[in-house]
TORBAZA-327139 format. One record per residue (C-alpha): residue number from 1; residue in three letters; x, y, z. Coordinates in steps of 0.5 Angstrom, whole numbers, padded with zeros to 4 digits. Layout:
# residues N
[atom NUM "ALA" [X Y Z]],
...
This chain:
# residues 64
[atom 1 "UNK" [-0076 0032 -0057]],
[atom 2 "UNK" [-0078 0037 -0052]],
[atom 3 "UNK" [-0072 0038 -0047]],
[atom 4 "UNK" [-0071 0042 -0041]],
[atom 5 "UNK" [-0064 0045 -0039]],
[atom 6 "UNK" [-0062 0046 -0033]],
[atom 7 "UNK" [-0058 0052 -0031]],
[atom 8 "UNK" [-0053 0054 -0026]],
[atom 9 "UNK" [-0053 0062 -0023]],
[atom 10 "UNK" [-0050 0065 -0028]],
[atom 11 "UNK" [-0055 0061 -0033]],
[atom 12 "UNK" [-0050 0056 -0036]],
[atom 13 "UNK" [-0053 0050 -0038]],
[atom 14 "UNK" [-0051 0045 -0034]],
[atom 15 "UNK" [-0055 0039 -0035]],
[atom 16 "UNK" [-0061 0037 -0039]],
[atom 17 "UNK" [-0068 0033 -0039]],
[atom 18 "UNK" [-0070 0029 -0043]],
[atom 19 "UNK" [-0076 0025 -0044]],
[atom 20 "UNK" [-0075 0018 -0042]],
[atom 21 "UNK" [-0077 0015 -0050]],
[atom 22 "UNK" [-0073 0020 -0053]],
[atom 23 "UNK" [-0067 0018 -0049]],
[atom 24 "UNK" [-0069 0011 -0051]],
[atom 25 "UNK" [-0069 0012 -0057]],
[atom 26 "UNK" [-0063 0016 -0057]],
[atom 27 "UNK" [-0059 0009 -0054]],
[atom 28 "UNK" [-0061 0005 -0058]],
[atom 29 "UNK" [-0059 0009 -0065]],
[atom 30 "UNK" [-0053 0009 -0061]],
[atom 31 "UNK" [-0052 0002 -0061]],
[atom 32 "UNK" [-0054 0001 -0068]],
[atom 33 "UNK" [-0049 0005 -0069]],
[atom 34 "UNK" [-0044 0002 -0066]],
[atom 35 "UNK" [-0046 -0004 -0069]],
[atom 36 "UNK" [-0045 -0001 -0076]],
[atom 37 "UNK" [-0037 0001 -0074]],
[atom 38 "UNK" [-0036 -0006 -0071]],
[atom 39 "UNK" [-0038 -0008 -0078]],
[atom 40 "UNK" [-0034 -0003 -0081]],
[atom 41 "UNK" [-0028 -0005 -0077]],
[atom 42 "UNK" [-0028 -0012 -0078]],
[atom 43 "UNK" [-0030 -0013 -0086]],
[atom 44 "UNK" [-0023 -0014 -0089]],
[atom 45 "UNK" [-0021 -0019 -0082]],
[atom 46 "UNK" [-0022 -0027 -0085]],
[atom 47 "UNK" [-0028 -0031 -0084]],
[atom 48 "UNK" [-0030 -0037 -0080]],
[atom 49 "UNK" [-0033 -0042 -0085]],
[atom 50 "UNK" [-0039 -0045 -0083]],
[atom 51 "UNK" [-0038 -0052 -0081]],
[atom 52 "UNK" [-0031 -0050 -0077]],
[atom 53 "UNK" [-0037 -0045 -0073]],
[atom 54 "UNK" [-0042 -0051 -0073]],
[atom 55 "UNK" [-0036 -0056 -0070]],
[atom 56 "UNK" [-0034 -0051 -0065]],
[atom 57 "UNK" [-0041 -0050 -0063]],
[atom 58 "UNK" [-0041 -0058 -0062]],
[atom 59 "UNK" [-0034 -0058 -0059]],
[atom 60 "UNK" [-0038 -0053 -0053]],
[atom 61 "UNK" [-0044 -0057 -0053]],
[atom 62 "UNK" [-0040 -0063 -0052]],
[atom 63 "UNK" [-0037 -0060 -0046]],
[atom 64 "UNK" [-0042 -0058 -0042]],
């Protein structure tokens, strides 16, 4: 990954550039990883047996 930094007068940096792909990719690693948390989060939380989704999804189709 090639980045620029940006600096202020006293050659801080204070921001940096980043090629459009590389932050991209950086966005979607962070999703991913947000993803795996969420999992992680709910993993011990009950889980919705299939028919009672498959009955909840007919009940808002017959709502419309």
């Amino acid at each position: 990954m090639t980045t620029q930094f940006l600096v202020d007068t006293n050659g801080r940096r204070t921001a940096v550039v980043v090629p459009l792909q590389d932050f991209l990719a950086l966005v979607e690693r962070l999703e991913e990883l947000e993803d795996f948390r969420l999992v992680e989060e709910r993993k011990n939380e009950p889980s919705i047996p299939v028919f009672s989704l498959k009955d909840l999804l007919a009940d808002v189709e017959a709502d419309d």
